[in-house]
C-alpha atoms as a printed R data frame, in Angstrom:
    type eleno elety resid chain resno       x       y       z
1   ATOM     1    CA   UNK     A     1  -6.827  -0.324  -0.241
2   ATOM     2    CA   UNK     A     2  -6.230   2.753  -2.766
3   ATOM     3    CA   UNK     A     3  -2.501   3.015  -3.149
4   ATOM     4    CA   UNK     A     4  -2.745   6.966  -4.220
5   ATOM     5    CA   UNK     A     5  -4.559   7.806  -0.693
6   ATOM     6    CA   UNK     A     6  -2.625   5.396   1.596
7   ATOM     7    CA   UNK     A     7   0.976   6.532   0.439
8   ATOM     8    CA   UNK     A     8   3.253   8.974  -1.577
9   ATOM     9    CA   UNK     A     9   3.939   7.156  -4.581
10  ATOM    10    CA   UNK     A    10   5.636   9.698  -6.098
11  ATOM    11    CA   UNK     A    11   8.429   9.926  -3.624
12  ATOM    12    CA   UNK     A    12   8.653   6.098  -3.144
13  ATOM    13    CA   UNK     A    13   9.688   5.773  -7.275
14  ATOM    14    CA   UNK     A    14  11.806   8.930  -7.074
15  ATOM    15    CA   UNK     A    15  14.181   7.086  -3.833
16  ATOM    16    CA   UNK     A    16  13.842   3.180  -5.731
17  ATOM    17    CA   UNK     A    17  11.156   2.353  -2.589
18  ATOM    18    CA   UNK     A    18   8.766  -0.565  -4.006
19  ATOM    19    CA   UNK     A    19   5.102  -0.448  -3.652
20  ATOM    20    CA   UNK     A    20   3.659  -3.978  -2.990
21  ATOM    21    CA   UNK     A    21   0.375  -4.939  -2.482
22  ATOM    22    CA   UNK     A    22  -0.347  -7.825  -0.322
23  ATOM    23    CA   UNK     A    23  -3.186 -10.652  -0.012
24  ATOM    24    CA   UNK     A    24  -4.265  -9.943   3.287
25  ATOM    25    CA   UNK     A    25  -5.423  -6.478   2.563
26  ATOM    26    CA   UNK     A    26  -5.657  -4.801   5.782
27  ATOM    27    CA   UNK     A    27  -3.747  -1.176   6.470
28  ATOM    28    CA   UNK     A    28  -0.717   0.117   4.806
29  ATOM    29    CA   UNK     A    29   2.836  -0.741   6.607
30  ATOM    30    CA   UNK     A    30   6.184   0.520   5.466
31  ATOM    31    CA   UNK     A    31   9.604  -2.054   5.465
32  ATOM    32    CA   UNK     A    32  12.940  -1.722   5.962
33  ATOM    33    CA   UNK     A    33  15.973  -3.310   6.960
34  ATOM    34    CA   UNK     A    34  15.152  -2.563  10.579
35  ATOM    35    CA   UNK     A    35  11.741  -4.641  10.594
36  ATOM    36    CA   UNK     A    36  11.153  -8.443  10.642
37  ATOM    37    CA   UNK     A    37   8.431  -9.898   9.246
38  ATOM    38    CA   UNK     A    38   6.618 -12.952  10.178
39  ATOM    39    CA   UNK     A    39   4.160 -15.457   9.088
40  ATOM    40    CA   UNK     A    40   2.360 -18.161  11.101
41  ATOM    41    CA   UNK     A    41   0.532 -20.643   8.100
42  ATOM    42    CA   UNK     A    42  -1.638 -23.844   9.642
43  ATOM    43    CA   UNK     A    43  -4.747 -25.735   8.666
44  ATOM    44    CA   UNK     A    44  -7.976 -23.311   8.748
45  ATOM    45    CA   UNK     A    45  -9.845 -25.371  10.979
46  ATOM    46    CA   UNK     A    46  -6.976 -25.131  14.030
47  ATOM    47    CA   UNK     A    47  -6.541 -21.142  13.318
48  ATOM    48    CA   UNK     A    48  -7.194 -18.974  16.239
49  ATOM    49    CA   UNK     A    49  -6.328 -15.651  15.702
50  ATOM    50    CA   UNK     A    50  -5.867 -14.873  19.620
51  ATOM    51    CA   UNK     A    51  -3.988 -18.055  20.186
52  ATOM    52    CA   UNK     A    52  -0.935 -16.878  17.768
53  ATOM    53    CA   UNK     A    53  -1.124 -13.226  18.950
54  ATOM    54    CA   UNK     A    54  -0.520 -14.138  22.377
55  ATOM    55    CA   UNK     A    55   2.281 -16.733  20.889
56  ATOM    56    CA   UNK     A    56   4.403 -13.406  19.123
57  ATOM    57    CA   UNK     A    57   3.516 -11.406  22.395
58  ATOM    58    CA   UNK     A    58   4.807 -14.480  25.369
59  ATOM    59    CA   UNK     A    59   8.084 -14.121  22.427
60  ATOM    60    CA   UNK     A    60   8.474 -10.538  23.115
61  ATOM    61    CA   UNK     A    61   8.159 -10.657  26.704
62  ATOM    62    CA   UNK     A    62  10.705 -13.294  26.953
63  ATOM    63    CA   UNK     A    63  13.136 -10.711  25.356
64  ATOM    64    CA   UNK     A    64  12.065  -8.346  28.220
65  ATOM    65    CA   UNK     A    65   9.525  -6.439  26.100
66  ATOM    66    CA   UNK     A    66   6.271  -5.358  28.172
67  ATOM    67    CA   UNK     A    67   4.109  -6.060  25.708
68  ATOM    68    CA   UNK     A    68   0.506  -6.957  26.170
69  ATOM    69    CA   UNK     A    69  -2.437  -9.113  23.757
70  ATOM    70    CA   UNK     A    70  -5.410  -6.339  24.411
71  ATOM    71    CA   UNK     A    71  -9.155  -7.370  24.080
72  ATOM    72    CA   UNK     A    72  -9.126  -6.361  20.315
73  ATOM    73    CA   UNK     A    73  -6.779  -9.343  19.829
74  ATOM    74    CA   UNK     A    74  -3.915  -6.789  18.715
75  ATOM    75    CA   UNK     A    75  -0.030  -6.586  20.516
76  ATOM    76    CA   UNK     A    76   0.463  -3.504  22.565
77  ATOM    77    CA   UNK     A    77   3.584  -2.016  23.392
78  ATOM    78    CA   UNK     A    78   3.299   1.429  25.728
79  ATOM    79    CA   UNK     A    79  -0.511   1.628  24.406
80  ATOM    80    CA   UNK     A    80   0.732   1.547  20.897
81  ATOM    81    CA   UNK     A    81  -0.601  -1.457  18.298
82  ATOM    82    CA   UNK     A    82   1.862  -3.975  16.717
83  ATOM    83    CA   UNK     A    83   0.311  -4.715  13.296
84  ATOM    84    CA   UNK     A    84  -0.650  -7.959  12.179
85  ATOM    85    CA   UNK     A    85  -2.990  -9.545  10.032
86  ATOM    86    CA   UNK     A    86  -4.497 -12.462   8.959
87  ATOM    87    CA   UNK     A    87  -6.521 -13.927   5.829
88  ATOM    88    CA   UNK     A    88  -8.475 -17.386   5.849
89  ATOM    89    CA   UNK     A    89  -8.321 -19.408   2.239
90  ATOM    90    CA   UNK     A    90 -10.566 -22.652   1.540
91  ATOM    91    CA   UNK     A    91  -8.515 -24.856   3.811
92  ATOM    92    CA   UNK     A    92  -5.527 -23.292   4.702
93  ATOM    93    CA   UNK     A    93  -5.355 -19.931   7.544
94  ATOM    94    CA   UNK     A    94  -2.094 -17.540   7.726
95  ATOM    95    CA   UNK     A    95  -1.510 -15.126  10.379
96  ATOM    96    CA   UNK     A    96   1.279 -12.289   9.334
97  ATOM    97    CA   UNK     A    97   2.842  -8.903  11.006
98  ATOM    98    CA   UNK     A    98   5.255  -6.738  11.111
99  ATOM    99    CA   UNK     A    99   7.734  -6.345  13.854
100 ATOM   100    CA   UNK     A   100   9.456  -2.582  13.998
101 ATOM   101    CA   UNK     A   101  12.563  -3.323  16.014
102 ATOM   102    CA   UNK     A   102  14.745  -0.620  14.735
103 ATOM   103    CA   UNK     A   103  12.872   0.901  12.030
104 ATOM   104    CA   UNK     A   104  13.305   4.495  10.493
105 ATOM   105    CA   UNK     A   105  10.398   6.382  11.959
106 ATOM   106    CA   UNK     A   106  11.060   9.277   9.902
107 ATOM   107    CA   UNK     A   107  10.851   7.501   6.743
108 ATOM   108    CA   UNK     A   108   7.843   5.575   7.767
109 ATOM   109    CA   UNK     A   109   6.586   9.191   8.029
110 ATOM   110    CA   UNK     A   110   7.512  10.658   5.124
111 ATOM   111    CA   UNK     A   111   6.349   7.557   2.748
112 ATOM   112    CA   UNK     A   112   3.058   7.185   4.720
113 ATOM   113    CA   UNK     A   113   2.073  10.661   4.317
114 ATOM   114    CA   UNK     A   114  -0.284  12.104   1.960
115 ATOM   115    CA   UNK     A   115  -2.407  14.790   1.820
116 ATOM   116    CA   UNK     A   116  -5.668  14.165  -0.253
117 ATOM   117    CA   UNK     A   117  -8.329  14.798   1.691
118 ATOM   118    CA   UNK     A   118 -10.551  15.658  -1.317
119 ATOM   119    CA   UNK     A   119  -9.918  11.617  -2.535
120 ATOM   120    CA   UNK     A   120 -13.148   9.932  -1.773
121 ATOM   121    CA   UNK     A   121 -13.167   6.199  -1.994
122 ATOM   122    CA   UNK     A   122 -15.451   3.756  -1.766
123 ATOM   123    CA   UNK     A   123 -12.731   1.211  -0.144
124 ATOM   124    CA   UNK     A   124 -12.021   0.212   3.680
125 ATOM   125    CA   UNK     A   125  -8.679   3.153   4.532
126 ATOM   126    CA   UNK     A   126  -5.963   2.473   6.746
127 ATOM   127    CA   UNK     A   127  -6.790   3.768  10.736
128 ATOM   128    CA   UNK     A   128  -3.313   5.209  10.995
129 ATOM   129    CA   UNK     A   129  -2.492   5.163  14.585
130 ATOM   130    CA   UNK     A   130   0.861   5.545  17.200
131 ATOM   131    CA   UNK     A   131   3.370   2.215  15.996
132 ATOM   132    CA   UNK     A   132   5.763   0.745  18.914
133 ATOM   133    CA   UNK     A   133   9.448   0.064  18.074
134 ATOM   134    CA   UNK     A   134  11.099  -2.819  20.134
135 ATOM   135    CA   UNK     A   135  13.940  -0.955  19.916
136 ATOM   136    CA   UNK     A   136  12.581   1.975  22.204
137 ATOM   137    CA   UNK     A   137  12.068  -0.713  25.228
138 ATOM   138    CA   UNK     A   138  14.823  -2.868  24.864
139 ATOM   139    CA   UNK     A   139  18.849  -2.056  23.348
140 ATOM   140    CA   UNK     A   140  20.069  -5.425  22.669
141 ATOM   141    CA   UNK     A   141  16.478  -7.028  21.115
142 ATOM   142    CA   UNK     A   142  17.349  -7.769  16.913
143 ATOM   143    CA   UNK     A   143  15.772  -9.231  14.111
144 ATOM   144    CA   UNK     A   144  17.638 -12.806  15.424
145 ATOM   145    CA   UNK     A   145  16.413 -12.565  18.740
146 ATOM   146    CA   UNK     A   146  13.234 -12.080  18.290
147 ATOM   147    CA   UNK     A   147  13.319 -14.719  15.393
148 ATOM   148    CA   UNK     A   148  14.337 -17.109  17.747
149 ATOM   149    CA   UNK     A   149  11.931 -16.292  20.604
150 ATOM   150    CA   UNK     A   150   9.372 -16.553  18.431
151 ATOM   151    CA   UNK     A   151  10.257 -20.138  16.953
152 ATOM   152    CA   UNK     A   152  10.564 -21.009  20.602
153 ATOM   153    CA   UNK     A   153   7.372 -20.331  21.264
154 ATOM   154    CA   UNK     A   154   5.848 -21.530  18.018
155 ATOM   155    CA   UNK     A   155   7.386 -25.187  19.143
156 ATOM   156    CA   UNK     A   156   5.891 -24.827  22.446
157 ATOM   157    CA   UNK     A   157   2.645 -24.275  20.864
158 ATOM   158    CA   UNK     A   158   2.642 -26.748  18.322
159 ATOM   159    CA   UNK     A   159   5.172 -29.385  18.598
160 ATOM   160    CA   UNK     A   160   5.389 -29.295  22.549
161 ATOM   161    CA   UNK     A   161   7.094 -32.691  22.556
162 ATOM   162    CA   UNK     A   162   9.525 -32.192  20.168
163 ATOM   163    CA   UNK     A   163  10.389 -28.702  22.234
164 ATOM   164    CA   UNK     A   164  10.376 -30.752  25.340
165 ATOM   165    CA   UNK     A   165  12.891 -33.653  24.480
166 ATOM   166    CA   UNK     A   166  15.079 -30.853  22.659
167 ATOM   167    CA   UNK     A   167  14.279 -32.220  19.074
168 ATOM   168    CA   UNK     A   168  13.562 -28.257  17.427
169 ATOM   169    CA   UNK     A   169  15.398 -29.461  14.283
170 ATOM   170    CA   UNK     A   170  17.046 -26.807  12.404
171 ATOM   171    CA   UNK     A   171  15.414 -23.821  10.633
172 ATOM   172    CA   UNK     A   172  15.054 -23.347   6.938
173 ATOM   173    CA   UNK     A   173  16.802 -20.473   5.288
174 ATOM   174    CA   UNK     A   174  14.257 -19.376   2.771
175 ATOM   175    CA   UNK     A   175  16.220 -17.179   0.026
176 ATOM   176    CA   UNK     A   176  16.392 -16.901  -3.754
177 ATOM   177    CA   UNK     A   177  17.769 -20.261  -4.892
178 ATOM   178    CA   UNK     A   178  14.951 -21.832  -2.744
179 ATOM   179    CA   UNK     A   179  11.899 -19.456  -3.991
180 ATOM   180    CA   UNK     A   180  12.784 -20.011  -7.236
181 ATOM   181    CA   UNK     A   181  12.879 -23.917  -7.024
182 ATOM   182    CA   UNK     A   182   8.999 -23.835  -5.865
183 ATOM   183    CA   UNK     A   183   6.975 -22.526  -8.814
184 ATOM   184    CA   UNK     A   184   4.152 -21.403  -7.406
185 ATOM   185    CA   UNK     A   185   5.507 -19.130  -5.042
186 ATOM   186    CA   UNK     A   186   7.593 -18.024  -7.820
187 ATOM   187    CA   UNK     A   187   4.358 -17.437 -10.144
188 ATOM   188    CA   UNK     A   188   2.617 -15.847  -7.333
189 ATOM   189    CA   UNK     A   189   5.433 -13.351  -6.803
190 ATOM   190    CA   UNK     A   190   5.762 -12.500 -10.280
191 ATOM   191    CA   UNK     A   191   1.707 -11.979 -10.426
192 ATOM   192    CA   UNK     A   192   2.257  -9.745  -7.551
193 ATOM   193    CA   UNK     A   193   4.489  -7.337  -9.812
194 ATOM   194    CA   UNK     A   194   1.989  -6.591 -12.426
195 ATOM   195    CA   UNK     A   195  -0.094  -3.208 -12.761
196 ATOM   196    CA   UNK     A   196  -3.334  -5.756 -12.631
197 ATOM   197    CA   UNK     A   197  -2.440  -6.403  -8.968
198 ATOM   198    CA   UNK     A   198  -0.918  -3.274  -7.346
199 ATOM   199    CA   UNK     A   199  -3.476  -1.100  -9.044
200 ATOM   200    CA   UNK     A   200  -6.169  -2.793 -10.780
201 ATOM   201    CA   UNK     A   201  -7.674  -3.872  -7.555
202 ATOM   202    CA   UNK     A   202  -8.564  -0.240  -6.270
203 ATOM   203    CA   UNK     A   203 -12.063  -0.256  -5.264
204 ATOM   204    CA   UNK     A   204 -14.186   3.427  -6.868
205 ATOM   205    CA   UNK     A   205 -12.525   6.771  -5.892
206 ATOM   206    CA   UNK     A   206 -13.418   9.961  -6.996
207 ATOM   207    CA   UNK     A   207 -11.250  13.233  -6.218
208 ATOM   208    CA   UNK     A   208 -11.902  16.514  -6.789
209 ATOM   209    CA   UNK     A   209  -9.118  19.123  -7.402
210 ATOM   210    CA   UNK     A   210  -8.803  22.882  -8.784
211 ATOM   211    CA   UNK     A   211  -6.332  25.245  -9.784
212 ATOM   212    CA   UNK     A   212  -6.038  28.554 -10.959
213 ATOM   213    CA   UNK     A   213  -3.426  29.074 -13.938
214 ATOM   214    CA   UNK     A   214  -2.636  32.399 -15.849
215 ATOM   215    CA   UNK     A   215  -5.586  31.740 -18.143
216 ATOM   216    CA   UNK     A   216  -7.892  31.172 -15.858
217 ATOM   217    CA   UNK     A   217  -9.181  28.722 -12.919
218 ATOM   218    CA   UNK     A   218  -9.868  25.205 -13.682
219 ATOM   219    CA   UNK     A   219 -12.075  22.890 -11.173
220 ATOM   220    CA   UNK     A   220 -11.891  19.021 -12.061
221 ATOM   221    CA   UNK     A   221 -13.365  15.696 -10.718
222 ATOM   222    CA   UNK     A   222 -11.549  11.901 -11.616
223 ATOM   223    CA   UNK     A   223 -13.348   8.641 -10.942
224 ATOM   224    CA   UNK     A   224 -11.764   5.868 -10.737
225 ATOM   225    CA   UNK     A   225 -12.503   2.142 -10.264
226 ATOM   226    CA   UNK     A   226  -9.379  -0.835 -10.312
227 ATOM   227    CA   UNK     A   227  -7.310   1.914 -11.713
228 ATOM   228    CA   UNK     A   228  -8.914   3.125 -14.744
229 ATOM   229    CA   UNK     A   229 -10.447   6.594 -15.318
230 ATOM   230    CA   UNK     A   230 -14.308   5.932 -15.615
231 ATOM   231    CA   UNK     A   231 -15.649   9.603 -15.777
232 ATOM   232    CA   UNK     A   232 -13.760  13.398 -15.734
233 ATOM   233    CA   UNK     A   233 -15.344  16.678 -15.335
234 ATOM   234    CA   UNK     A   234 -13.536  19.286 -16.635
235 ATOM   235    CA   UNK     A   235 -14.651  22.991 -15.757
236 ATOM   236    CA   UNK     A   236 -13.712  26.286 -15.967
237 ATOM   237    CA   UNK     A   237 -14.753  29.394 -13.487
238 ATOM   238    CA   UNK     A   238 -15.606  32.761 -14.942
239 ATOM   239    CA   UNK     A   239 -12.422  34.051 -15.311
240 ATOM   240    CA   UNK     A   240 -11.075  31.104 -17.612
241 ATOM   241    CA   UNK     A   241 -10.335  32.543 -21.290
242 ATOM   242    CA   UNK     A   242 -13.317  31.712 -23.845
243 ATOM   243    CA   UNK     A   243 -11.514  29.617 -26.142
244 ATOM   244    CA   UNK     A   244 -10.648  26.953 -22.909
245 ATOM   245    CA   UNK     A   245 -13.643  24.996 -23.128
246 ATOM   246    CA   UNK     A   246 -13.647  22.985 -26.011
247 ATOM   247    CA   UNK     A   247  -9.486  21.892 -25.866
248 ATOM   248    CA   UNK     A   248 -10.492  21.070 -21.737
249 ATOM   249    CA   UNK     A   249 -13.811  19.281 -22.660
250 ATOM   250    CA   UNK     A   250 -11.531  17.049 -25.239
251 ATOM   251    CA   UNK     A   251  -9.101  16.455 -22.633
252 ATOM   252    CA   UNK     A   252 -11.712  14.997 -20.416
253 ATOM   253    CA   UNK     A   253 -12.970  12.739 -22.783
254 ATOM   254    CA   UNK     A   254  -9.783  11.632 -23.641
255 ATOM   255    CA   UNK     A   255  -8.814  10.799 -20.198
256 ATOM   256    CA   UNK     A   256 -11.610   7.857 -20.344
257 ATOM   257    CA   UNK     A   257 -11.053   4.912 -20.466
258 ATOM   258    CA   UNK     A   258  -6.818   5.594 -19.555
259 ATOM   259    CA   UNK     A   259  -5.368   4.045 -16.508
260 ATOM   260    CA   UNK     A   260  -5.216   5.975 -13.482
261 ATOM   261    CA   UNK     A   261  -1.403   7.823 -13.992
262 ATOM   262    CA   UNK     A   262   0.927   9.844 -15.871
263 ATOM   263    CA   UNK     A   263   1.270   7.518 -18.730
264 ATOM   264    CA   UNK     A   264  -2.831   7.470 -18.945
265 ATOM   265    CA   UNK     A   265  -2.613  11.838 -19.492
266 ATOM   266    CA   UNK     A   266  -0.234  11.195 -22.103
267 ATOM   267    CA   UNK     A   267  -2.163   8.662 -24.060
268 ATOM   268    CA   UNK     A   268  -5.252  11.270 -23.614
269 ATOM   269    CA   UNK     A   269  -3.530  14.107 -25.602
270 ATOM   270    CA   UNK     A   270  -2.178  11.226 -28.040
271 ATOM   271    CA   UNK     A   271  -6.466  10.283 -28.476
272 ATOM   272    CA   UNK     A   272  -7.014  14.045 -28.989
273 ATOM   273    CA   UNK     A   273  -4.620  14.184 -31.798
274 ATOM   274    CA   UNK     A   274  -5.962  10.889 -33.624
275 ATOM   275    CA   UNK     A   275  -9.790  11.729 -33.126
276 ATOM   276    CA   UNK     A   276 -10.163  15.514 -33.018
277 ATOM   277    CA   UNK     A   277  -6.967  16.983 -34.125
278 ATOM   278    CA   UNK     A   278  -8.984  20.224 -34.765
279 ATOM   279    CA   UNK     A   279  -9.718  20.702 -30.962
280 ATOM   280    CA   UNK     A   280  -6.076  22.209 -31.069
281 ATOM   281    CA   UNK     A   281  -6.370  24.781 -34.067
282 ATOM   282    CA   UNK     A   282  -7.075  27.187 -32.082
283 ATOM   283    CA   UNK     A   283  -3.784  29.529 -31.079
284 ATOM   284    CA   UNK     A   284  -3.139  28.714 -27.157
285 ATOM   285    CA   UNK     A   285  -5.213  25.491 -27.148
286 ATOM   286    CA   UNK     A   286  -2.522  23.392 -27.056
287 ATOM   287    CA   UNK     A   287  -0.751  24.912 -23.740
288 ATOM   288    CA   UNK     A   288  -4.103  25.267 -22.435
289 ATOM   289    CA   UNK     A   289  -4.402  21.431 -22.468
290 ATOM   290    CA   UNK     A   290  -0.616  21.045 -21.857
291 ATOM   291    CA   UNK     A   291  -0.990  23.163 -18.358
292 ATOM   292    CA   UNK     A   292  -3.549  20.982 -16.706
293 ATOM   293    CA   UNK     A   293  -2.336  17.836 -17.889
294 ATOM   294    CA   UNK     A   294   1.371  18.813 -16.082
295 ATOM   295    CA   UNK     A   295  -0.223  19.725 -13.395
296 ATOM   296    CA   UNK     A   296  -2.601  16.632 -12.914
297 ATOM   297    CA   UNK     A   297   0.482  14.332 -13.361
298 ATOM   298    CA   UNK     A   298   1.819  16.056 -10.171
299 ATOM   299    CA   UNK     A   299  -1.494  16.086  -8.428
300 ATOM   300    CA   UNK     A   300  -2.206  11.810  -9.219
């Protein structure tokens, strides 16, 4: 997945939204308050994939939700998909998905949308496609009902005795006091929050921008691979003034080697400075660099 092609993640730090990357992979979903999420974790030698989609889909038709298992394996709901997911480990299996029962639409939109077409990558994109939200086929379906539908069903599946004679036992509230007391889920969500994993595992990208400023027009191409800056081409059309070629060709080198963001520009002008301060004697240099680097930031 490439986080800067899959969503805006400039507007999700500007409203506090958090970016997480998951160990699935798979496409890019958006949370809120109004989806439940669920996981379905077994040995890897019982895991059927189709076996637990049709377990989450007999849940939502108990709640009087026409939804259908189609012959890709994935939950339907009015010919729109239900994601899920599901990633086998060694010995273990886990089968995950989000459930949109009253989820914002419009922010799912907005957060979702980007526009870089000119973004090349080398890694597997999201298929974006229609999403189905329970709460358009059913007004009284929540995130409890459908919790307990689906636990229903999970015991019929796989403790059908236990369901039978009434034994369900009770369910385990997992919050913070409990993920904290188990250290490797702990560890593994801490390792979750570093820059390493959300962007350091973004397979090659190039992308390919221009601009045209007061001085003159400006054509660059970034590559990228797990979220450093490998290679920059920096070039300038005809009507670019003279004395933009050698602060620009600095800038590109500088960029090298510096992670893929804002921070990364500003450590490239800070490289200029140490190693070829003389790249901005020149009267105008300076701005020169200063205008493409603003307007990369709000480009990245």
């Amino acid at each position: 997945m490439n986080p800067w092609k899959e969503c805006n993640l400039k507007l999700l730090a500007k409203d506090g939204v958090p970016f997480v990357r998951r160990k699935s992979g798979g496409g890019t979903v958006y949370h809120d308050m109004g989806n439940t999420n669920y996981s379905i974790m077994m040995p890897r030698e019982v895991f059927e994939r189709r076996t637990n989609v049709e377990l989450v889909c007999r849940a939502l038709q108990e709640l009087d939700i026409p939804a259908i298992v189609n012959e890709r394996h994935d939950i339907t709901l009015d010919g729109k998909k239900i994601w899920s997911a599901f990633k086998l480990i060694q010995r273990r299996a886990y089968h995950h998905g989000t459930m949109l029962i009253d989820t914002d639409l419009s922010s799912l939109g907005q957060y979702l949308k980007v526009d870089r077409s000119s973004l090349v990558t080398k890694g597997v994109a999201s298929v974006r496609s229609p999403v189905a939200r329970l709460r358009d086929s059913s007004f009284t379906v929540d995130h409890l009902s459908f919790c307990e539908a689906t636990r229903a069903e999970f015991l019929k599946r796989y403790a059908f005795d236990q369901w039978r004679q009434n034994l369900e036992g009770e369910p385990v509230v997992v919050d913070e006091a409990l993920i904290q007391s188990i250290e490797g889920v702990k560890n593994i969500r801490e390792d979750m929050k570093t820059w390493e994993w959300m962007y350091g595992q973004t397979p090659e990208f190039t992308y390919k921008l221009d601009n045209k400023f007061s001085w003159g027009t400006v054509n660059v191409s970034i590559t990228s691979k797990q979220g450093l800056i490998t290679q920059v081409d920096i070039d300038t059309a005809d009507d670019a003034s003279e004395d933009a070629t050698m602060p620009l060709t600095a800038l590109a080198v500088g960029m090298e080697g510096q992670r893929y963001d804002e921070e990364g520009l500003d450590l490239a002008i800070q490289r200029i400075r140490d190693e070829a301060s003389e790249v901005f004697t020149p009267r105008g240099s300076v701005e020169k660099v200063r205008d493409v680097v603003g307007w990369l930031k709000e480009e990245l």
